[in-house]
Every structure is written in structure tokens, then in C-alpha cells.
ROPA-956002 format. One record per residue (C-alpha): residue in one letter; x, z, y. Coordinates in pm, whole numbers, padded with zeros to 5 digits, always signed. Example, Ala and Ser with C-alpha at 12.3 -4.5 7.8 and 13.67 -1.06 7.14 Angstrom:
ROPA-956002
A+01230+00780-00450;S+01367+00714-00106;
end
This chain:
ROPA-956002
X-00064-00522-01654;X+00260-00585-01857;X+00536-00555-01640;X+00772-00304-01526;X+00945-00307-01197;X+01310-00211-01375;X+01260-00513-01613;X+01187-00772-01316;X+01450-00636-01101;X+01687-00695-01424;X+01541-01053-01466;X+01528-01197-01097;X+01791-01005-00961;X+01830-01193-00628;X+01459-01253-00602;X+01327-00893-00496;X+01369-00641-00245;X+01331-00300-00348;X+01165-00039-00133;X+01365+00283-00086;X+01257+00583-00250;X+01051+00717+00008;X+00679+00659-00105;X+00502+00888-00364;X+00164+00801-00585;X-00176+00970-00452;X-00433+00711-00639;X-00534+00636-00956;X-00359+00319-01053;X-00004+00399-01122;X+00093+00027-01163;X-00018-00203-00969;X+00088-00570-00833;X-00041-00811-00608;X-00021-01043-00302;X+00015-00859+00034;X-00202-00794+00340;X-00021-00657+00639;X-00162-00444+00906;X-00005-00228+01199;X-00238+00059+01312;X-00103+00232+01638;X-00417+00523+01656;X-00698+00548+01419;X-00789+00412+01108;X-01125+00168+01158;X-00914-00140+01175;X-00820-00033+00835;X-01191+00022+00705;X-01333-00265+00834;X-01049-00459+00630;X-01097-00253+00324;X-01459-00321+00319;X-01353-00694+00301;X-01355-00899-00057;X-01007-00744-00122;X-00904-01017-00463;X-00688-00773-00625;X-00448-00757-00296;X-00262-00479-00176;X-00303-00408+00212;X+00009-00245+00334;X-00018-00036+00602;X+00245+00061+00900;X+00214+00391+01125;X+00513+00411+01192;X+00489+00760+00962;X+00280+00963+01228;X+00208+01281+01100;X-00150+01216+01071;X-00354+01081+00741;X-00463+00740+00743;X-00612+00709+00387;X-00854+00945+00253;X-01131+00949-00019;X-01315+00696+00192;X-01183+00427+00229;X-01015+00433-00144;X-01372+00419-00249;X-01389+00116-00016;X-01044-00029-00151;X-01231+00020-00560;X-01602-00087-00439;X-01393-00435-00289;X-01195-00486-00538;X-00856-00420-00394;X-00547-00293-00633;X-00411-00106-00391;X-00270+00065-00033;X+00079+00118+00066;X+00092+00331+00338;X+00425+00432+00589;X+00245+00762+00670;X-00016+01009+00523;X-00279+01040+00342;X-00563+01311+00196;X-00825+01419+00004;X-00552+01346-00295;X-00746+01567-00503;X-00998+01289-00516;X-00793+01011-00446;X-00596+01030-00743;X-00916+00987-00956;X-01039+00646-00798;X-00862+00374-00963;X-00679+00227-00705;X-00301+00237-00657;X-00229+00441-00338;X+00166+00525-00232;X+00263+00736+00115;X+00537+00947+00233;X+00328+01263+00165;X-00021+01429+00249;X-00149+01595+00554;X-00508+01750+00602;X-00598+01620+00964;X-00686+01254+00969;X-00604+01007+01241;X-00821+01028+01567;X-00632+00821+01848;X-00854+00469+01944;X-00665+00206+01888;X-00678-00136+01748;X-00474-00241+01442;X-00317-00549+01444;X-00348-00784+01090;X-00104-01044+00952;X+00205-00953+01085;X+00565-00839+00950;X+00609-00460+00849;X+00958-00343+00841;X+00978+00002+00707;X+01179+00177+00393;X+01466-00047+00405;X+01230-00422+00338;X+01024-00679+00533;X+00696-00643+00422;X+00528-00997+00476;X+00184-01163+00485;X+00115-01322+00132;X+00455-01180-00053;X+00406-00986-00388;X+00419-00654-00441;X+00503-00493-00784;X+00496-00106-00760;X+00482+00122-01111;X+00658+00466-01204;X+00996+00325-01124;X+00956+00215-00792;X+00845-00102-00557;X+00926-00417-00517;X+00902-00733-00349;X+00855-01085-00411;X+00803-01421-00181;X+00676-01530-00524;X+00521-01392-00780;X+00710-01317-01122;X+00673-01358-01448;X+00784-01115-01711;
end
């Protein structure tokens, strides 16, 4: 993957939103890019698995909770995420198993890490806007994430 998120920023400077700074790296990929899937997930995660076990293309699902202090993403369903192909997860909340997670290669980025996972039932709901960390988030937009941050796109770029 040859780009870097400082260089595009430089290059289509009213093009891209940029996330703030409130997401860290917990998977293997530490660069990764793609075209967004959106999903809202009010209790537990098995909307999310049943997506991530989906033909994922090299997308990146993004992921609202609205930062509940729960984890959402685990060892699981990264190895769902690699074994269908999808670059990565953004998540607005937790995640664990990091230990693990960080070895799958898979590009994974939360506000931190908490050891109890999500139990509430509750159905997610796909394909809509996200609105977290200061950007709209929406169905089909590109995402460019690497060391230096994250970014947005309504198209993709070229370096």
C-alpha cells in the first residue's frame, strides 16, 4: 500500500476529513484503506459477526457504540474479518484479546481495550451514517488510516 495519510491530506486538501485523535491500533495491519461499511450496534455484537463472516472485498466496516464501555471486537471476529477478506474495523468503543489481535493481519483502531465483552441483545442496524470523532462516517466513502492518523474520502485518492 503506498500511501500515507499526511501526504494525501497535503495533496487533496479540501477533499478529506480527518478523524480526531481519539482511536488507537489493536490489529495487525497498521495501514490500511478501503471503501466503508457502516453499522450501529446498540447491545451485543452478532450483528457484527454475521457481517464479518460476509465476502468482506478489502472493505473496512466501521462500527458505532456510541463508546460503551464494553468490547465489541475480540480475537473472533478479527479472525472472521482475515478468513473474509476484510482490511479492517474501526470501532467507537472497545475491544480485546489485543494480545492476539495485534497478530492477525487486519487493521483494527478503538478508543482503548476492556476485558468484558458486550452482552446486551440487540440488533445492529447496517448502512447508515456514523457521526463520531469529529466526521460523518458514510456508506461507500474511503477510508485511509496509517501511523499518522485517519481519513476520509467520498472518493478514493490517488497518491
Amino acid at each position: 500500500m503506498k500511501f500515507y495519510t499526511a501526504d494525501l491530506c497535503d495533496k487533496y486538501p479540501n477533499d478529506v476529513q480527518v478523524l480526531n485523535p481519539i482511536l488507537n491500533s489493536f490489529g495487525g495491519a497498521k495501514k490500511i484503506m478501503g471503501q466503508i461499511v457502516t453499522i450501529k450496534i446498540p447491545g451485543n455484537n452478532k450483528s457484527l459477526a454475521s457481517l464479518l463472516k460476509t465476502e468482506g472485498e478489502d472493505k473496512i466496516v466501521v462500527v458505532d457504540v456510541e463508546g460503551a464501555y464494553t468490547a465489541v471486537v475480540g480475537d473472533n471476529l478479527m479472525k472472521f474479518a482475515y478468513d473474509h477478506h476484510w482490511a479492517g474495523i474501526i470501532v467507537n468503543g472497545y475491544v480485546r484479546d489485543t494480545k492476539n489481535t495485534k497478530e492477525i493481519d487486519v487493521g483494527l483502531f478503538a478508543l482503548g481495550t476492556c476485558p468484558k465483552k458486550t452482552m446486551e441483545p440487540a440488533e445492529g442496524i447496517l448502512h447508515i451514517p456514523l457521526i463520531f470523532g469529529g466526521v460523518t462516517f458514510t456508506e461507500g466513502a474511503y477510508l485511509y488510516a496509517d501511523h499518522d492518523g485517519i481519513i476520509l474520502s467520498k472518493e478514493p485518492l490517488e497518491m
